[in-house]
PyMOL CGO cylinders between C-alpha atoms (Angstrom):
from pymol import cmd
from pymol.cgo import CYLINDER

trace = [
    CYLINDER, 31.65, 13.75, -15.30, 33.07, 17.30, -15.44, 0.3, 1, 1, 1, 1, 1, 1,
    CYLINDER, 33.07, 17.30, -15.44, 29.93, 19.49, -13.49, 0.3, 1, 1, 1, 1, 1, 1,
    CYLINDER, 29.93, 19.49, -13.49, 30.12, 23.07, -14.30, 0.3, 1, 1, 1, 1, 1, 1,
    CYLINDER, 30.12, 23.07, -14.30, 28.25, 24.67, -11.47, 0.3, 1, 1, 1, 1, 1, 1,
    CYLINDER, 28.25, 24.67, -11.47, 27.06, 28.52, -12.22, 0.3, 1, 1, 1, 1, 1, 1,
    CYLINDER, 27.06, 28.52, -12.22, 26.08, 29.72, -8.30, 0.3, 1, 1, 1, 1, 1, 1,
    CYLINDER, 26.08, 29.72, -8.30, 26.41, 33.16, -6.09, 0.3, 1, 1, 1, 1, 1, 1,
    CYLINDER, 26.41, 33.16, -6.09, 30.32, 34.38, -5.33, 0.3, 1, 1, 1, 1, 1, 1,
    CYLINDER, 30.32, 34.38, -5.33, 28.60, 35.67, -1.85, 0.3, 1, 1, 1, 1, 1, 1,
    CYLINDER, 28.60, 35.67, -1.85, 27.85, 34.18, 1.55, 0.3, 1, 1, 1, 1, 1, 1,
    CYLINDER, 27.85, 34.18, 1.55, 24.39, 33.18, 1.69, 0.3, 1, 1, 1, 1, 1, 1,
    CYLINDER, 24.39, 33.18, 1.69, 22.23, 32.16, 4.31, 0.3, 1, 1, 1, 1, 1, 1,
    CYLINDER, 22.23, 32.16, 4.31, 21.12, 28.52, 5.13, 0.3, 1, 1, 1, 1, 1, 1,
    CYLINDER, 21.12, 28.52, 5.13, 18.17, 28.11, 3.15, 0.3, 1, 1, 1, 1, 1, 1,
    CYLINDER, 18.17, 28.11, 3.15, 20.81, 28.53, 0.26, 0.3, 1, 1, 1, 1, 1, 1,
    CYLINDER, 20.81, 28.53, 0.26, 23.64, 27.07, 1.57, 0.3, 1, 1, 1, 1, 1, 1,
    CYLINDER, 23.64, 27.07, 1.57, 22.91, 23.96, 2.92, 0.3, 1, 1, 1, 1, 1, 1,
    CYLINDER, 22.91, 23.96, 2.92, 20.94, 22.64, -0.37, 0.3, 1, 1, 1, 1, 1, 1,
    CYLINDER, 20.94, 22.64, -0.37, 24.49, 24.20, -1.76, 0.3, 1, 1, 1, 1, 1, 1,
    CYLINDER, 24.49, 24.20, -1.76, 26.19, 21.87, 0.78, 0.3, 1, 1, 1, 1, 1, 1,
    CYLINDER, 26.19, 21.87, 0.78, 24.56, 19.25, -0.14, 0.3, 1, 1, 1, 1, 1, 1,
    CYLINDER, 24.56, 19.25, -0.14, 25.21, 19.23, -3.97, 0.3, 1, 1, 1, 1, 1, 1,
    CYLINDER, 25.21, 19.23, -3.97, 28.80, 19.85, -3.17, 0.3, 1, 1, 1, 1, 1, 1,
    CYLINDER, 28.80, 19.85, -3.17, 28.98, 16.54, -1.23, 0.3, 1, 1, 1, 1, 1, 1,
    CYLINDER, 28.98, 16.54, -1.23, 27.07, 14.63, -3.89, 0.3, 1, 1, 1, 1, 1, 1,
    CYLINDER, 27.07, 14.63, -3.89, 29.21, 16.15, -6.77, 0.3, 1, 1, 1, 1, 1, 1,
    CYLINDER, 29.21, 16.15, -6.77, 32.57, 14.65, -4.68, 0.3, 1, 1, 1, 1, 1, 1,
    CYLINDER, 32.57, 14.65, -4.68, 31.65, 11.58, -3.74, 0.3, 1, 1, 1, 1, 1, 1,
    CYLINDER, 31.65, 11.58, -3.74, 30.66, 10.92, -6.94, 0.3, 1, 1, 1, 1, 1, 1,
    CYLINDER, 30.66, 10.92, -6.94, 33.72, 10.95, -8.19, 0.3, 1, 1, 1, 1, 1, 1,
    CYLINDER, 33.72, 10.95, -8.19, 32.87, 14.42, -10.62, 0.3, 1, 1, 1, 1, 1, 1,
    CYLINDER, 32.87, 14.42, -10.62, 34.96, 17.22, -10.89, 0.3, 1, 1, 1, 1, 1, 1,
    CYLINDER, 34.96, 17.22, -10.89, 33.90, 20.82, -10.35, 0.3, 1, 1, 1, 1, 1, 1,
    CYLINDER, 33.90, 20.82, -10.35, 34.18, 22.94, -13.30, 0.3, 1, 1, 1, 1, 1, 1,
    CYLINDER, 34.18, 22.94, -13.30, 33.63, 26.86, -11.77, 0.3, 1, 1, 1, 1, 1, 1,
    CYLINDER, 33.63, 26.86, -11.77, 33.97, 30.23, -11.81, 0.3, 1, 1, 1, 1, 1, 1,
    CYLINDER, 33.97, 30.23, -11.81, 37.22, 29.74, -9.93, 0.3, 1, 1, 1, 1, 1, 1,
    CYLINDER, 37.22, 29.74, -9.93, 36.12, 32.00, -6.73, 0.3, 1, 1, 1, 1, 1, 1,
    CYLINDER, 36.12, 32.00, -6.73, 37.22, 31.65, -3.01, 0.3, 1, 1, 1, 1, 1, 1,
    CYLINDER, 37.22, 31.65, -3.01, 34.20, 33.95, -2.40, 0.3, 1, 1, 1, 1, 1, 1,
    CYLINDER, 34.20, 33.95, -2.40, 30.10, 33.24, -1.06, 0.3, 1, 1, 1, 1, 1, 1,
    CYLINDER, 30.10, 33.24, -1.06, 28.78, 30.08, -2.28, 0.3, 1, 1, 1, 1, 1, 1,
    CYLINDER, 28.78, 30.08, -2.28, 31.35, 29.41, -5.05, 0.3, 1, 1, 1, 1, 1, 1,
    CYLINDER, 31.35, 29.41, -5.05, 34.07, 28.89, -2.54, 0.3, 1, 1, 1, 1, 1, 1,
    CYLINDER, 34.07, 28.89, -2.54, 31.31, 26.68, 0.12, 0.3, 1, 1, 1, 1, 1, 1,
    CYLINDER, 31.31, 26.68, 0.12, 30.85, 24.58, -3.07, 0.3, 1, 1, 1, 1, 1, 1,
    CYLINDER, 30.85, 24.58, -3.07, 34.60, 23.73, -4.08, 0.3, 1, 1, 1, 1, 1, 1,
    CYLINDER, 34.60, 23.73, -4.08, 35.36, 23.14, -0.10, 0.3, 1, 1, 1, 1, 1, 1,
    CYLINDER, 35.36, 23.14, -0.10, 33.01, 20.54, -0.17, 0.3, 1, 1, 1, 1, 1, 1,
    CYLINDER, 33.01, 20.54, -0.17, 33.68, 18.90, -3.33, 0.3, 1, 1, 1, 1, 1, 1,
    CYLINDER, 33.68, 18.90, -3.33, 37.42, 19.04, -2.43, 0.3, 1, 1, 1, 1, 1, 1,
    CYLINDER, 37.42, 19.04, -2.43, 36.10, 17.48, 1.10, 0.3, 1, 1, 1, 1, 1, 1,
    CYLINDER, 36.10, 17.48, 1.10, 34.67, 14.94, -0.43, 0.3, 1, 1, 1, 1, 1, 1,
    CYLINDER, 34.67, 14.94, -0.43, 37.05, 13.84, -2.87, 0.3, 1, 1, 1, 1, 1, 1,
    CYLINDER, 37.05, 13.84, -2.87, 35.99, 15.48, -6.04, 0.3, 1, 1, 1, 1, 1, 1,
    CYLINDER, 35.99, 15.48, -6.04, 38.41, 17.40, -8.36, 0.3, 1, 1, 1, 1, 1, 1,
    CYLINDER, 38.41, 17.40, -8.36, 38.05, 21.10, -8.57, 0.3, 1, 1, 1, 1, 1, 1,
    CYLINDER, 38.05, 21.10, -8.57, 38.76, 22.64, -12.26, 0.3, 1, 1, 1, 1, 1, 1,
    CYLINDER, 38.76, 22.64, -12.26, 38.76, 26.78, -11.98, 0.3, 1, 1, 1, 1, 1, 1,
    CYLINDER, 38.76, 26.78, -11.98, 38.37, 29.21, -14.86, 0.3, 1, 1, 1, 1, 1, 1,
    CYLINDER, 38.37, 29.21, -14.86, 39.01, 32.68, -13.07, 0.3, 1, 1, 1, 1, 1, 1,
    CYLINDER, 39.01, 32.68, -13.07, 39.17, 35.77, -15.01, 0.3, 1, 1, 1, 1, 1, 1,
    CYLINDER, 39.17, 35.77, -15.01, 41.86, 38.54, -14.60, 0.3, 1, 1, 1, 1, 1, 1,
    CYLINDER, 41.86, 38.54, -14.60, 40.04, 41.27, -12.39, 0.3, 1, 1, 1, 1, 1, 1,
    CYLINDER, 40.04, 41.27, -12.39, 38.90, 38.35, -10.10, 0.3, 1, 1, 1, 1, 1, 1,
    CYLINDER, 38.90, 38.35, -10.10, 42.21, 36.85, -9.61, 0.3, 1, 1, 1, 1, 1, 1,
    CYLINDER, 42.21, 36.85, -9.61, 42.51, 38.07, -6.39, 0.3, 1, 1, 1, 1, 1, 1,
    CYLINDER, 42.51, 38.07, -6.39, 39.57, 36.09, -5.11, 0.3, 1, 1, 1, 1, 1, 1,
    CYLINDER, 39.57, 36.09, -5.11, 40.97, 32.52, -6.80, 0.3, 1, 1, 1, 1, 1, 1,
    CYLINDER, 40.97, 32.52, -6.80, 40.54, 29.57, -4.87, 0.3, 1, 1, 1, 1, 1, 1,
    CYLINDER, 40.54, 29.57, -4.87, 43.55, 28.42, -3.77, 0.3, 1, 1, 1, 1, 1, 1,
    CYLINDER, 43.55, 28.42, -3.77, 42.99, 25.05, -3.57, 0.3, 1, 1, 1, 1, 1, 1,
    CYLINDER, 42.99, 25.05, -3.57, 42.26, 24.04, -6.72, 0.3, 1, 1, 1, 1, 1, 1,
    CYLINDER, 42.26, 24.04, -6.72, 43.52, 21.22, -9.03, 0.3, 1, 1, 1, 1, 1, 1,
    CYLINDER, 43.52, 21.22, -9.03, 44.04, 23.22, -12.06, 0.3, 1, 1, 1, 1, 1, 1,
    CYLINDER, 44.04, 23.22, -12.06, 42.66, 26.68, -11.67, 0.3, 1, 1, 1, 1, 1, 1,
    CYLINDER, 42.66, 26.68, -11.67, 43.34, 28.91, -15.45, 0.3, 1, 1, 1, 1, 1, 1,
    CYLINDER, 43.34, 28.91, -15.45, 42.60, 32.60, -15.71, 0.3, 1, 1, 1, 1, 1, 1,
    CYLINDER, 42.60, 32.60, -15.71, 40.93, 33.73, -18.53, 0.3, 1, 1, 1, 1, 1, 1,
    CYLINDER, 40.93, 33.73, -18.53, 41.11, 37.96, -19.92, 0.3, 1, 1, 1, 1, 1, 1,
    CYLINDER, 41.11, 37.96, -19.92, 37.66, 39.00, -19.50, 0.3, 1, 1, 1, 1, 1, 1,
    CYLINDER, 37.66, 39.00, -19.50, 34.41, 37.41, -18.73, 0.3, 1, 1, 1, 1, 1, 1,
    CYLINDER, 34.41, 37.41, -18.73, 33.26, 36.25, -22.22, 0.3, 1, 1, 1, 1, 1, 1,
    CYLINDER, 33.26, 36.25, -22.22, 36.27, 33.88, -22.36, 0.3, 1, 1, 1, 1, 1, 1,
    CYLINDER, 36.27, 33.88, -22.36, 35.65, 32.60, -19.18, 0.3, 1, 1, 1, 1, 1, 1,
    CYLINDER, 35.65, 32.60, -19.18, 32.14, 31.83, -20.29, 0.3, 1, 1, 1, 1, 1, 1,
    CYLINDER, 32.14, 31.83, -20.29, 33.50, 29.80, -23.06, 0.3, 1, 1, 1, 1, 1, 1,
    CYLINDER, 33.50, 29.80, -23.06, 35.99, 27.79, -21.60, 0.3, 1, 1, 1, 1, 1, 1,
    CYLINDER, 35.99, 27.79, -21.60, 33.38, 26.81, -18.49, 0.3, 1, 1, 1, 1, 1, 1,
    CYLINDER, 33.38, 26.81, -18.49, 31.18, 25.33, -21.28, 0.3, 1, 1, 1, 1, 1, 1,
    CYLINDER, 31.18, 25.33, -21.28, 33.85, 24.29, -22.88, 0.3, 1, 1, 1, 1, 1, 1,
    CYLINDER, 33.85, 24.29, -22.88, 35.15, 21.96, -20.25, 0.3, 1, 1, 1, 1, 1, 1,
    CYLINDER, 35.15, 21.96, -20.25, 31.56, 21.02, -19.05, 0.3, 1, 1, 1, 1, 1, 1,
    CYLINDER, 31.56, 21.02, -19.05, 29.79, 17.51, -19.67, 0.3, 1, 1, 1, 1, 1, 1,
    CYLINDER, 29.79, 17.51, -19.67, 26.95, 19.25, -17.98, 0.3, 1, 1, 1, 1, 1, 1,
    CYLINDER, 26.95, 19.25, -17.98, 25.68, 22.49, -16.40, 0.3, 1, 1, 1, 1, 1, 1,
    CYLINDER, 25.68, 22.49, -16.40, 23.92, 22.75, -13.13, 0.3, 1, 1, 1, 1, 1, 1,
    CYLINDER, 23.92, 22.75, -13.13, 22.42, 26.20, -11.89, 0.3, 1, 1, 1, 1, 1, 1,
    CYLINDER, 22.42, 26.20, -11.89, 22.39, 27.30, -8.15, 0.3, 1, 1, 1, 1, 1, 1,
    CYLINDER, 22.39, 27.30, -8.15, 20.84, 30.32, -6.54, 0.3, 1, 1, 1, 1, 1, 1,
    CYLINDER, 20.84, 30.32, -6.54, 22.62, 33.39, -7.96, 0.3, 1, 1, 1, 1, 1, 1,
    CYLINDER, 22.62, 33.39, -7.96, 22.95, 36.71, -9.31, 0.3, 1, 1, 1, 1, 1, 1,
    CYLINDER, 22.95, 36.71, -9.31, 23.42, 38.86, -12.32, 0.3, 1, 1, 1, 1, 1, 1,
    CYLINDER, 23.42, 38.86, -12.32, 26.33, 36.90, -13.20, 0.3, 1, 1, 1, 1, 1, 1,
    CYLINDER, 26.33, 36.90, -13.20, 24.80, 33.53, -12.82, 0.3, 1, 1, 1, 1, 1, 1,
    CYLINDER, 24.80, 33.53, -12.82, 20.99, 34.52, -14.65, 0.3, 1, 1, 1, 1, 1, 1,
    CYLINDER, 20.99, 34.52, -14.65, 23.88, 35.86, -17.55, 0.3, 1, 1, 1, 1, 1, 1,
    CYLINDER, 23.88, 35.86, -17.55, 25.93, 32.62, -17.90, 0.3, 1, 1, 1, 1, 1, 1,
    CYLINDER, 25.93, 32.62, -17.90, 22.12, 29.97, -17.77, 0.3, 1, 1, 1, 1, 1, 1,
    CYLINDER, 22.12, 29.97, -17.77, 20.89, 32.56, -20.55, 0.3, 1, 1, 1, 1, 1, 1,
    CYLINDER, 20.89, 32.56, -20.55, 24.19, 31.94, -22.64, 0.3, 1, 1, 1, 1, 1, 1,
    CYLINDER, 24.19, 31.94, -22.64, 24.49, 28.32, -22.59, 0.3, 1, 1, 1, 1, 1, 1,
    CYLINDER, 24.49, 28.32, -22.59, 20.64, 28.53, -23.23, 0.3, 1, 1, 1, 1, 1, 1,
    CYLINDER, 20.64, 28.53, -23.23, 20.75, 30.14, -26.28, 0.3, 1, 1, 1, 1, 1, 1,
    CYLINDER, 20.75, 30.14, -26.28, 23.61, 28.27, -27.06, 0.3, 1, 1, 1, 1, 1, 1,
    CYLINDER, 23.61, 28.27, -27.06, 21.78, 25.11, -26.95, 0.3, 1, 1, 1, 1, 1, 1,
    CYLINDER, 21.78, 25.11, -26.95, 18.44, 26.78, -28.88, 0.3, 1, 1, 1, 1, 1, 1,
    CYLINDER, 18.44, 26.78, -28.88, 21.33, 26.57, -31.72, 0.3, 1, 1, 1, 1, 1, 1,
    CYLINDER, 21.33, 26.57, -31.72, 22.67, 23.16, -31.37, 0.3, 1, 1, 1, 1, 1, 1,
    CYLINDER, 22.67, 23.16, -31.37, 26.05, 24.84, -30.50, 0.3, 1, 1, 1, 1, 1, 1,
    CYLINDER, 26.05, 24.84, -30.50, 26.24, 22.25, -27.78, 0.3, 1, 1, 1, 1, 1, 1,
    CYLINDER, 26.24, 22.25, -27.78, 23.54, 19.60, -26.23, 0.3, 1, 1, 1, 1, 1, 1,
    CYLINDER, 23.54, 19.60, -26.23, 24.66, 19.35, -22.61, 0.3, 1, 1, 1, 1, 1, 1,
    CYLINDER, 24.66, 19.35, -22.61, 22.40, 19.03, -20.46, 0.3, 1, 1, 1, 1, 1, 1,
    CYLINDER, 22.40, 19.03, -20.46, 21.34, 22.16, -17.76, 0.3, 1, 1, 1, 1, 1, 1,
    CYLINDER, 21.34, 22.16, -17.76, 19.99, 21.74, -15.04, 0.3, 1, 1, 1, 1, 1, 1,
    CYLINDER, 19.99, 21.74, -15.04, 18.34, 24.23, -12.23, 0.3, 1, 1, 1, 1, 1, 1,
    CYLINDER, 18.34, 24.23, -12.23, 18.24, 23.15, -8.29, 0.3, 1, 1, 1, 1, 1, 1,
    CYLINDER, 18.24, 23.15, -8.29, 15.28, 25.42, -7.89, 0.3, 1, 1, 1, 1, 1, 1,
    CYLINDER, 15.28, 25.42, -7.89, 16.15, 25.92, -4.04, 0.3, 1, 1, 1, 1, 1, 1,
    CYLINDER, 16.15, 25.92, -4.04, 13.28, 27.51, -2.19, 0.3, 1, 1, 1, 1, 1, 1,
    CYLINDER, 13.28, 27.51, -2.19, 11.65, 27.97, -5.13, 0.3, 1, 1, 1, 1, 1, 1,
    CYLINDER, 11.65, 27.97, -5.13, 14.32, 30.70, -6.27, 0.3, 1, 1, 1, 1, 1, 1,
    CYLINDER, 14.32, 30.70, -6.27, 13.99, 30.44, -10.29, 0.3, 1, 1, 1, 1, 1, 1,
    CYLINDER, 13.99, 30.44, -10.29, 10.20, 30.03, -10.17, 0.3, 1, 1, 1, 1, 1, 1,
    CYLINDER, 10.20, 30.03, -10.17, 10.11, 33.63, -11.85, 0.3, 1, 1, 1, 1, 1, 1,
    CYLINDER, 10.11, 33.63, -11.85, 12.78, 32.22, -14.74, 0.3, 1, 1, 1, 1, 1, 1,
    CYLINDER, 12.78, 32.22, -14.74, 10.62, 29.37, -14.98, 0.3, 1, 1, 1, 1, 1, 1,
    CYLINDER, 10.62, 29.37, -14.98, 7.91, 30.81, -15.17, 0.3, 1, 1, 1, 1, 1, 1,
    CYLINDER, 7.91, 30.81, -15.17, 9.29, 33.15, -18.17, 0.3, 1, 1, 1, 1, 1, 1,
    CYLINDER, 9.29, 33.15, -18.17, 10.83, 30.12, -20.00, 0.3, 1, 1, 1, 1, 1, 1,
    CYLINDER, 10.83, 30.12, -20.00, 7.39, 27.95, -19.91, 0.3, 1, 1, 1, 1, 1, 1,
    CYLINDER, 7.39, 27.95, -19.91, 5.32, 31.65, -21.25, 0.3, 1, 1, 1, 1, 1, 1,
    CYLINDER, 5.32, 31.65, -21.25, 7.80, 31.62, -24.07, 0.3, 1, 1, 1, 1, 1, 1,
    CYLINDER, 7.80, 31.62, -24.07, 7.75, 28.23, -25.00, 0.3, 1, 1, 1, 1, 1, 1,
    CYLINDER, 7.75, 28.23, -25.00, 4.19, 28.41, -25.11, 0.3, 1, 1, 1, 1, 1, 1,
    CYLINDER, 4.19, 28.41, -25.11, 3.85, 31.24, -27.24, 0.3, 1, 1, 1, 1, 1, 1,
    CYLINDER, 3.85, 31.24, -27.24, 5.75, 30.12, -29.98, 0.3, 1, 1, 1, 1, 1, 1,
    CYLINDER, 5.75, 30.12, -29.98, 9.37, 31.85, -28.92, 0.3, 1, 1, 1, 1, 1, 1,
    CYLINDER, 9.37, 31.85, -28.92, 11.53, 28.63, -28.33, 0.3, 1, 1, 1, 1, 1, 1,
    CYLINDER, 11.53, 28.63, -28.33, 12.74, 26.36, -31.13, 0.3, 1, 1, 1, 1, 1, 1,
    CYLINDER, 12.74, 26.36, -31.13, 13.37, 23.58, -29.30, 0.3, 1, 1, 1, 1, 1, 1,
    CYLINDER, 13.37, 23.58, -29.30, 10.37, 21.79, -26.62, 0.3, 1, 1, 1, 1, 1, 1,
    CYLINDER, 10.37, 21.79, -26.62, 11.71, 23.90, -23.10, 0.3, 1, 1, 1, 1, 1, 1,
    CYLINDER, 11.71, 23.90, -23.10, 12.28, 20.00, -21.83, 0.3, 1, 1, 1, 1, 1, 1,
    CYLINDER, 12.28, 20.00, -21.83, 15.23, 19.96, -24.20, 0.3, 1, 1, 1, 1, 1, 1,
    CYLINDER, 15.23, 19.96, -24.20, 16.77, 23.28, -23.12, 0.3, 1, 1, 1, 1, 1, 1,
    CYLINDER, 16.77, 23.28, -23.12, 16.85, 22.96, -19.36, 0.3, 1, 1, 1, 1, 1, 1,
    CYLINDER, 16.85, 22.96, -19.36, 14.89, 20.98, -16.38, 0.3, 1, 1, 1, 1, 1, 1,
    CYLINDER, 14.89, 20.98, -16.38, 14.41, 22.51, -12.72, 0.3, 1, 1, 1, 1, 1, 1,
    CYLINDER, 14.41, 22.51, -12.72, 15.27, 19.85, -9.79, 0.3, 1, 1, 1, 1, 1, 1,
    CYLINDER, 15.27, 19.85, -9.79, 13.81, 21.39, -6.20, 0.3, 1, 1, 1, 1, 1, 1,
    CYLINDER, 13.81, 21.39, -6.20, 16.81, 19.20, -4.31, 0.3, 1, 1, 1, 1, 1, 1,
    CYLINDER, 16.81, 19.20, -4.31, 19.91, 18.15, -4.88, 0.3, 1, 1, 1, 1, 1, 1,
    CYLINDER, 19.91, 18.15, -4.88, 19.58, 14.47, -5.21, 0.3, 1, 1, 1, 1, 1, 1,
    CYLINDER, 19.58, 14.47, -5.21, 17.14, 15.23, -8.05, 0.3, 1, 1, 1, 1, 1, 1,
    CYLINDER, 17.14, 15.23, -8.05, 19.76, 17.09, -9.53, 0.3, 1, 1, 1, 1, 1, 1,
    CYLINDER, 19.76, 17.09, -9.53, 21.84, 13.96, -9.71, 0.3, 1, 1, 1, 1, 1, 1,
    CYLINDER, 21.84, 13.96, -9.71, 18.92, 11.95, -11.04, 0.3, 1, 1, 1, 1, 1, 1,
    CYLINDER, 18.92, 11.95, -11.04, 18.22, 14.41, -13.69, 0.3, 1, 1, 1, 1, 1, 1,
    CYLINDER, 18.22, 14.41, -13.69, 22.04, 14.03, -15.08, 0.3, 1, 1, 1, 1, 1, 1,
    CYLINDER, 22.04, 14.03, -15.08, 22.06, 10.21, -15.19, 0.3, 1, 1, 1, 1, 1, 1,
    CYLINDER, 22.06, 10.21, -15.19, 18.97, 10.90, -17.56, 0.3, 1, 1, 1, 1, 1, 1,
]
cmd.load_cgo(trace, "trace")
């Protein structure tokens, strides 16, 4: 299965980056590949070391005024002009999406494929690992507007929240 993984491009401490770890490991030696942001940097770059580690495939889409920071290990790495276009062709080459602890950047691209998916643009499934109870805030947001009337679709068919990464895992095999 081709994982896209939307997570922080900086160096986080263990509470964060073990769980991170973890997933990595899991997403290798399952025999996925990594579909990312492409980044040597923070958490992206822990994440593709360990898939690479153990024996997962690592699929980059970088974009040109990160270029700098690509990860040179990767098995295909492409670079896309601007961040948009990166957006697209991480979705694009996704079966599924998972959602670690991040920033702007990340909360931007789980709001995309979200509305996305409110369209039927695509129907692949998105998962959060809610480490440390990090997205209890989104979560929190997402169940208010589901229950007032704001979300097309049941929230259950939009995204689920997995507090490890093994329940990630479980969540995908569905």
């Amino acid at each position: 299965m081709n994982i896209c993984v939307f997570c922080s491009a900086y160096s986080l401490d263990d509470r964060y980056s073990v769980p991170a770890a973890e997933f990595a490991r899991l997403l290798g030696e399952g025999g996925h590949t990594l579909v990312w942001g492409g980044s040597n940097a923070g958490l992206m770059g822990l994440i593709a070391d360990g898939v690479k580690e153990a024996g997962g495939r690592l699929v980059g889409i970088s974009v040109e005024f990160l270029k700098h920071k690509a990860y040179d290990g990767a098995d295909e790495l492409v670079t896309t002009a601007d961040l948009a276009e990166r957006k697209a062709k991480l979705l694009a080459r996704a079966d599924a999406l998972v959602v670690l602890v991040g920033g702007l950047g990340t909360l931007d691209e789980v709001t995309e494929v979200l509305e996305l998916k409110k369209h039927a643009l695509h129907d692949k499934p998105v998962v959060v690992l809610d480490t440390e109870g990090f997205y209890a805030g989104l979560r929190t947001q997402l169940e208010r507007m589901d229950a007032e009337g704001f979300l097309p679709r049941p929230l259950g068919e939009l995204i689920t929240f997995a507090d490890t990464p093994a329940q990630v895992f479980e969540q995908l095999k569905g």
